[in-house]
Structure formats: C-alpha cells, structure tokens
N, C-alpha and C positions, 0 to 999 in steps of 0.2 A: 221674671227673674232671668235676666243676663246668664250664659252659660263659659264658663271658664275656657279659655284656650288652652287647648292642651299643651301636655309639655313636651317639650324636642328633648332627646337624650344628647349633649354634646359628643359624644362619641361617634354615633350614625355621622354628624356631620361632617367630622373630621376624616380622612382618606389614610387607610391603613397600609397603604402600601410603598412598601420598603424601595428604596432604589439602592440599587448594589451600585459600587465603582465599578465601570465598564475598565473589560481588559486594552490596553493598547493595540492601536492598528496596526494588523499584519503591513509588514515592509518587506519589500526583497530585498535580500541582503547580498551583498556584495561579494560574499566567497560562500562556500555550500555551508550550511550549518552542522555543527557537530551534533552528537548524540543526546548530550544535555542541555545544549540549545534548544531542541526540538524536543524533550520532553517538559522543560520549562516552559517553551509556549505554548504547548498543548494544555501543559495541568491549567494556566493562569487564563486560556480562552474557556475551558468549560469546567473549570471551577472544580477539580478533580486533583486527586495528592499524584505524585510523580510519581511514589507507587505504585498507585493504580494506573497510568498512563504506561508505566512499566510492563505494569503485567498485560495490555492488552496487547501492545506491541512482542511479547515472548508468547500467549496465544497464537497471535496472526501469525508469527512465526512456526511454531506448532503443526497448526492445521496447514498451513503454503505447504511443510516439509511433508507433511501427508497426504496430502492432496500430489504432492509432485513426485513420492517417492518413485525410484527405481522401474519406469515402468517396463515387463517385459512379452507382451504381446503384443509390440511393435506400436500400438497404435499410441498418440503422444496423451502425455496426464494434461489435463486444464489443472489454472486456479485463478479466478476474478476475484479481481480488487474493484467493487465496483464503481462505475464511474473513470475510474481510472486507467487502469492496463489490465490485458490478459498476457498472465505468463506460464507456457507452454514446456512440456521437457518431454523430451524423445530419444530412445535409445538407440542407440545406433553398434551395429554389433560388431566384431573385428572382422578385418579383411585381410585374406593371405597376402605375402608378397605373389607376381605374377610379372612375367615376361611381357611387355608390347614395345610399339614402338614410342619413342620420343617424337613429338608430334613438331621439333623445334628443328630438329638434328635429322629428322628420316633414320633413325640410326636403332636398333634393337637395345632396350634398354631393362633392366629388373627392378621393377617399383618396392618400394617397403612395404611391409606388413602395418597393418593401421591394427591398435587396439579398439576393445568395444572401449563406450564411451555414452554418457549420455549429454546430451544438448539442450541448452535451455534457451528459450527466443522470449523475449517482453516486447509484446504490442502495446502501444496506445488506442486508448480508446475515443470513441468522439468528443467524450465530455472536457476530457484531457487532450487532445488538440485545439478546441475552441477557448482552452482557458490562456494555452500559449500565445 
C-alpha cells in the first residue's frame, strides 16, 4: 500500500513579512532646517509621533543644562553628544579693573573691570568631522 503525501499547510509557504514604505532620503537642504522640519524628519525616519521626538529633544536638553550647569570649582562641566561634539562650560570669575600699560600707546592706561561669566566652547568630534 502506497503511503499518502503529506500535506503542506499554504501558510508555511507563503512569507509573512510585512514591508513598510521606506522613509525618503535624507537631502541637504539648501538653508538650515527649522524646528519642525527637523522633528518631522526624525518622526517619519524612525517611525516615532513628533511627540515623542519632542520629548526626547526637551530630555537631551534637560540633562546638557545639568550636566553644564553653573560650574564653580573652576574646573570646566563636560557633556557628549556622542559621536558628535563635546560641549564644554567654564566659569570664569570677575576681574577688577587695574592700571598697566597700553601695550599700543606705551602710555599708562586703567582697564575695566570684567564681570564673572561663564563660557561655553562645542568641539567636534572625529565622527562629525569625517562626515563633513
């Protein structure tokens, strides 16, 4: 007696897998992009509501301002973007005004008093110079 072939389930053979419409290719654009420029290409490359692109952007803002706050023992705050830049802030305290000379004139001269102040410097980083 001959033995039945078994049966294939139509399902197994068909491929379940979904293809999403690819988001459009990033272009550089011609003048710098506004704010909802750039949360509308975010949400629509990783498929995320503007929202939420929103809030990660007011986060990242969040922690940079704590990470950078007001530092005052001299030595400067980090905060890495990584990949990208490191941006730095350092206080710098006031200085009296003080007598010297004019280094233009030879002439004795009274400088102004400088207030504190803190300063922020953004470096690029390797990743971010090899892409320019």
């Amino acid at each position: 007696m001959a033995k039945k072939p078994a049966k294939t389930s139509g399902k197994a053979a068909k491929s379940s897998s979904k293809s999403s419409p690819k988001p459009p290719k990033i272009s550089a654009s011609g003048k710098p992009r506004k704010k909802s420029e750039l949360f509308t290409l975010l949400a629509e490359h990783n498929g995320l509501a503007r929202k939420q692109i929103s809030g990660v952007f007011d986060t990242l803002a969040a922690v940079m301002a704590a990470d950078l706050a007001k530092p005052s023992d001299g030595r400067p705050k980090v905060f890495v973007v990584p990949g990208l830049m490191k941006v730095t802030s350092r206080y710098k305290p006031a200085v009296p005004s003080r007598k010297g000379i004019d280094p233009f004139t030879k002439t004795e001269k009274t400088f102004k008093a400088k207030p504190a102040s803190t300063a922020i410097k953004i470096r690029p980083l390797k990743a971010l110079k090899a892409m320019v």
